[in-house]
N, C-alpha and C positions, 0 to 999 in steps of 0.2 A: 360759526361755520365749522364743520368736519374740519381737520385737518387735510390737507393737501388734495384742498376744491376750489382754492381761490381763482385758478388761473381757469375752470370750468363753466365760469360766467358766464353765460350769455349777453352779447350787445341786447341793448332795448329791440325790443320787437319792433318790426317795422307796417304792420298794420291789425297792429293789439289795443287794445287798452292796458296803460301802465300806470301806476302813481309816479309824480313828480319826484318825489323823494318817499323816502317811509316803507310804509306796512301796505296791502292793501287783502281783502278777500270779497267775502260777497258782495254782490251787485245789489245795490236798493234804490226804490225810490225810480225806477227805470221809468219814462213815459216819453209823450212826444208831444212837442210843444211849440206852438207857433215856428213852426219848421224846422224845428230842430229836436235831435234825438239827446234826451237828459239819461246820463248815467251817477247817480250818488253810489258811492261805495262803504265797505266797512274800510276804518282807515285811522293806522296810528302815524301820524304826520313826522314823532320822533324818535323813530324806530324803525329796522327793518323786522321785525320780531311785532309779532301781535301783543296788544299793549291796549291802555287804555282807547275806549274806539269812538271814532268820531263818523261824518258820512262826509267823506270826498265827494269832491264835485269836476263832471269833465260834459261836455255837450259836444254835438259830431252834425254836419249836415247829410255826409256821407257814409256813416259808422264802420268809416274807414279811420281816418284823418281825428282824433280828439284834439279838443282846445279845453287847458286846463282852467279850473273855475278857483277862488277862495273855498276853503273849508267851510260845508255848510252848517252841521251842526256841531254843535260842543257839549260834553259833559257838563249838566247841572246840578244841585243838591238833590234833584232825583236820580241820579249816577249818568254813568256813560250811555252812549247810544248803540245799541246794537243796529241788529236788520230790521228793516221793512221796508212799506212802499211808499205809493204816491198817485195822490188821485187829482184830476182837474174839477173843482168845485165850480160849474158852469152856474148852478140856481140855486150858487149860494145857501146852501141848506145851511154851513157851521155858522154862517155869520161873519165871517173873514174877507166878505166879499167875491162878487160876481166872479168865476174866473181863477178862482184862488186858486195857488197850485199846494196842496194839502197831505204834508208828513206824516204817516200813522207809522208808529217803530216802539219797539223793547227800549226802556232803559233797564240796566241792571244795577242797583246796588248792593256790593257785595254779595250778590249769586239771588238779591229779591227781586226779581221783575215781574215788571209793569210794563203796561201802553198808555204809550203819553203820543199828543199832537202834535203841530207845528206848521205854522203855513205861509205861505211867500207872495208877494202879488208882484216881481219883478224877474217872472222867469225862474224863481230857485237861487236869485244869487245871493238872495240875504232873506234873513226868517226870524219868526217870535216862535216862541213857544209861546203852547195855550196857557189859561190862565187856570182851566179845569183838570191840567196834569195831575196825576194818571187818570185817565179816561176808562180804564180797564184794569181791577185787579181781578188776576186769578187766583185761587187757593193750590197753590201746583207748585216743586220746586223748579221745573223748564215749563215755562211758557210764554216764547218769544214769535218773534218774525212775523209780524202781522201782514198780509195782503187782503187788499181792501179792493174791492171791485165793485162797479154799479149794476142791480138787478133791476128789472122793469116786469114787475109781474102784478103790479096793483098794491102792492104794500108800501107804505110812507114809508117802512123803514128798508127806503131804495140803495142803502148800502150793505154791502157782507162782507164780512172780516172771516176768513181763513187765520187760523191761529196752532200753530204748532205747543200741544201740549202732552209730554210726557212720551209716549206711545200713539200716538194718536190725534188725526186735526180735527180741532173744535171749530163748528161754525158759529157767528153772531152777526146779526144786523143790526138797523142804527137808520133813524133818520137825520142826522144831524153830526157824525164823526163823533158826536162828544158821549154818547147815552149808549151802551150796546147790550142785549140780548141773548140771550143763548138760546142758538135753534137747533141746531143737535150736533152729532159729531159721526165722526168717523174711521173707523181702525183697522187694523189686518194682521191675521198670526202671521208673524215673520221667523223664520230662523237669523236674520240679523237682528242685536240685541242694543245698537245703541238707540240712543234717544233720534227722536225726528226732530228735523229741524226745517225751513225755508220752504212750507209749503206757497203753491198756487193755486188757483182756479181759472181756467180759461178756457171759454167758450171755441167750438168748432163747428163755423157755422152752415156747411154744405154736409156734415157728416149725422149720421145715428151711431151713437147715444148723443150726441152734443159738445158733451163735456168733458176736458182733461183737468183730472187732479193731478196736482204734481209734491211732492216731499223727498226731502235728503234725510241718509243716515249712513254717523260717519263711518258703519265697518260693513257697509252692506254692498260694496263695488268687488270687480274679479282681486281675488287675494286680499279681502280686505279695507280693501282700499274705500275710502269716502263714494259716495255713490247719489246722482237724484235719478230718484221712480215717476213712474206714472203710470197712472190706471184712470184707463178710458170710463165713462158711467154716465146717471140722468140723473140732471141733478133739480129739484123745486123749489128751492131757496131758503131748505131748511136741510134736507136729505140728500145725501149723494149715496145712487144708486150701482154701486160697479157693476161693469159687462166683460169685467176683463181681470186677470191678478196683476198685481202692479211687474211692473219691468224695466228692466235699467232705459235711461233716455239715452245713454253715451254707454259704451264697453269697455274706454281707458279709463285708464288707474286714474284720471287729472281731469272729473268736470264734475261741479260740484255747486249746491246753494242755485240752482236755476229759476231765474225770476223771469217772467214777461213784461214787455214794455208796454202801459196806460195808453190809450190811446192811439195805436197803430196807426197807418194809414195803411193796411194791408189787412187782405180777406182772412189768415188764420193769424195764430200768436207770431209775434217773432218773438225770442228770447235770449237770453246770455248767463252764461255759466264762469263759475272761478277756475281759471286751470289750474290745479292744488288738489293733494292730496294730507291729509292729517297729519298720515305716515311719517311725512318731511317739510313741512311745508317752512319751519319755524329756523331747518337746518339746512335747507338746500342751498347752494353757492348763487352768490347775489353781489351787484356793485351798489350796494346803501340803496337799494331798494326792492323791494319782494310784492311780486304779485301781476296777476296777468287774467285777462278776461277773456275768455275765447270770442271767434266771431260772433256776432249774431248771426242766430238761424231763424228760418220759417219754419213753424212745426204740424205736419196735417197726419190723417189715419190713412190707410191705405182699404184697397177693397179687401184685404182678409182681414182689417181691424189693427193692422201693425201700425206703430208709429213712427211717419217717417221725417226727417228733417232735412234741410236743404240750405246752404248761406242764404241769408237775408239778401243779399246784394249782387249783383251782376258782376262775378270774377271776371268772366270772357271780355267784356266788353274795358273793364278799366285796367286790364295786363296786356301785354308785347309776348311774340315769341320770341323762343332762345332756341339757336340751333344747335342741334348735336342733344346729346344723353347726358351732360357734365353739366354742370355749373358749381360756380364758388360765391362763396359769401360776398356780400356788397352790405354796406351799413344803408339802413335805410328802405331797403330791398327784401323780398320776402319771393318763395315759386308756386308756383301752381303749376299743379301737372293735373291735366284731363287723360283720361283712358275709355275705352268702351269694352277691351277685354283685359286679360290678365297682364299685372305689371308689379314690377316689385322696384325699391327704390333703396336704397342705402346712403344713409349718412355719415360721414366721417372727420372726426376733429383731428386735431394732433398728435391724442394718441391712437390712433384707428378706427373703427367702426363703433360710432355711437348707439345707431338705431335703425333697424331695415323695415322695410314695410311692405307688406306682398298682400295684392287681393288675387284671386283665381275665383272659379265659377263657384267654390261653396264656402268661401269665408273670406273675412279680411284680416289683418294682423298688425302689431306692430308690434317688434322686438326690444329690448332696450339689453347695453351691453354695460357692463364695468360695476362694480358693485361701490357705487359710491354713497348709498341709501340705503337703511334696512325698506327691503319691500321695492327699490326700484328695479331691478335688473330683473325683467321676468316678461312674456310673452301676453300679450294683450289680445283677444280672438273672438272674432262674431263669428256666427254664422249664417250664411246668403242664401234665401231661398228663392231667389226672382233676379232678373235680369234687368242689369240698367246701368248707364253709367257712370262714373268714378271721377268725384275730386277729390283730390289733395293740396292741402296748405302747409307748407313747410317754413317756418318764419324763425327768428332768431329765437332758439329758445324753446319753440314746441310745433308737433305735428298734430292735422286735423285731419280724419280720413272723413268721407261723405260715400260710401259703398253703393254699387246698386239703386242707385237713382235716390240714395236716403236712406235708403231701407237699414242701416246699420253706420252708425257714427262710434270713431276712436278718439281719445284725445289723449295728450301724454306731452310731458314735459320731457327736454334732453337739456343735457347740460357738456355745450360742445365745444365750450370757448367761443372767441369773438370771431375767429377762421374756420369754418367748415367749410364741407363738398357736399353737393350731390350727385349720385350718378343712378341712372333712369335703363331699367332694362323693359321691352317689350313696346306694344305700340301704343306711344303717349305722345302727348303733347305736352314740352315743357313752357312755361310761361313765367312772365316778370310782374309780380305785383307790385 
């Protein structure tokens, strides 16, 4: 940790996802499962520092509330496990049984990766590896993150793997998780130059084109910062056809690796993102644990083709008001403030103003103060072309704007100590998460 950050900690978040102890970064393996919403994580259990990687395990009824699970998977003599997902094998195509709940993820050995399997018939709470590991080599030095999703268009090989390779996501199908194909791929001249990482594919199913691809890369956010794209398109189960150039999903320096959850019980994607940024993520002041998962959102296109997203879950209904424009830190406790016109909000620790946040009728923001990061103290800024209303999630630790009914999402981590304020100008509504 930087020298003189330690006392900037943050309390645990109070309605995040956190690792119990450790490391933690992208979200894998997300799905939804006999009523309950499964998050695997990337995850060094003995470390706050990214480290050897495993996939944590947490499930949520309310993806508010997590219950921590055993570490699901472990490094084998095919190395560590990186990201990927997780599919429900209903008719049994691997073989693993009816129902299987079914691993497709990178291992890395010393920088060679591969896709290997893994499947669970108990929920996720304990797993084999295949017997067929690696299931997939590439001839490529990055080519990790598999998301595996089920197509229904007449072809047995009812699976596609999205695969981040190089510059660019590789498609492959499979009728069986273990055999896959190469059906084509897909790229875009970018002026950011790192490697892509954490693609998706997720259907949108009241909208034209249909289809949201989604990929991170880590210098292509405002100032640099780590950043996940999407670009809307039609997609036939080999080609994905863009209608749009990709564009940030989030405009804060801090959301990152965005995966969709298997299985929704909900009409578009929900999804979740690492709040992290590359920049710092290995040095930012932490109590023996690093890492935080933004909310889950809903993510749908708007009538001019923008992508909008929305919390997954019903703030209104599971928060209390607070009166007055002020409030102080509570452990445990997190605010939500509703707006329908302009408001701006200022945070402040112990040593004064951490981070302020102002939307008005053509933008939104969030500031950050104190140069305790290369890359963090610098102004974060969309801009609003529609009218709609405003939430905000201020929780131990980081802010989440929701702008314009969606229409533009911030995220950014602050580092304010375990006593903060907020104080609220303009006409809002504050609230108790």
């Amino acid at each position: 940790m930087a020298s003189g950050l330690e006392g900037l900690a943050p309390a645990r978040p109070a309605v995040h996802l956190t690792p119990p102890v450790g490391w933690m970064n992208d979200p894998n393996g997300l799905c939804f499962l006999d009523g309950r919403w499964h998050a695997f994580y990337q995850h060094n259990p003995d470390d706050a520092v990214w480290g050897p990687m495993h996939w944590g395990h947490a499930s949520s009824v309310d993806l508010v509330k997590w219950d921590h699970h055993p570490v699901a998977l472990w490094p084998d003599e095919l190395g560590t496990i990186f990201s990927g997902s997780a599919v429900i094998d209903h008719n049994n195509t691997s073989g693993f049984g009816a129902g299987a709940l079914v691993a497709v993820f990178t291992q890395d050995l010393q920088g060679l990766q591969r896709q290997s399997i893994a499947a669970s018939l108990d929920g996720g709470l304990t797993w084999n590896m295949s017997n067929d590991n690696p299931v997939l080599a590439v001839e490529a030095e990055n080519c990790r993150d598999p998301k595996v999703v089920a197509i229904d268009d007449g072809d047995p090989r009812c699976w596609v793997m999205v695969l981040a390779v190089g510059d660019r996501i590789q498609f492959y199908r499979s009728a069986d998780l273990k055999g896959w194909d190469l059906a084509g791929e897909f790229t875009w001249e970018m002026a950011a130059d790192g490697v892509w990482e954490c693609p998706d594919l997720m259907r949108l199913p009241d909208g034209d084109p249909g289809w949201l691809l989604t990929f991170c890369v880590t210098n292509a956010g405002p100032h640099g910062h780590s950043a996940s794209l999407a670009v809307s398109g039609h997609f036939n189960g080999a080609r994905f056809e863009p209608s749009a150039a990709p564009a940030p999903v989030d405009f804060g320096p801090d959301f990152y690796a965005l995966q969709s959850f298997h299985a929704a019980p909900a009409d578009n994607p929900v999804v979740m993102g690492w709040m992290n940024s590359w920049h710092y993520s290995n040095f930012h002041p932490s109590n023996g644990w690093r890492g935080i998962q933004s909310l889950p959102r809903q993510l749908s296109l708007g009538h001019d083709g923008r992508l909008l997203a929305a919390p997954a879950l019903d703030l209104l209904t599971r928060s209390s008001p607070v009166n007055g424009p002020t409030w102080s830190s509570k452990p445990d406790r997190a605010i939500y403030i509703r707006a329908d016109g302009p408001v701006r909000a200022e945070i402040e620790g112990g040593d004064g103003l951490v981070a302020a946040i102002e939307i008005t009728g053509q933008s939104a923001s969030i500031t950050r103060q104190g140069e305790l990061l290369e890359g963090y103290a610098q102004r974060y800024e969309a801009e609003l072309t529609q009218s709609g209303g405003h939430e905000i999630v201020i929780d131990h630790g980081s802010i989440e704007i929701f702008a314009a009914g969606g229409q533009a999402t911030l995220s950014a981590l602050t580092f304010p100590g375990k006593e903060w304020h907020v104080r609220v100008e303009g006409q809002a509504e504050l609230r108790l998460l």
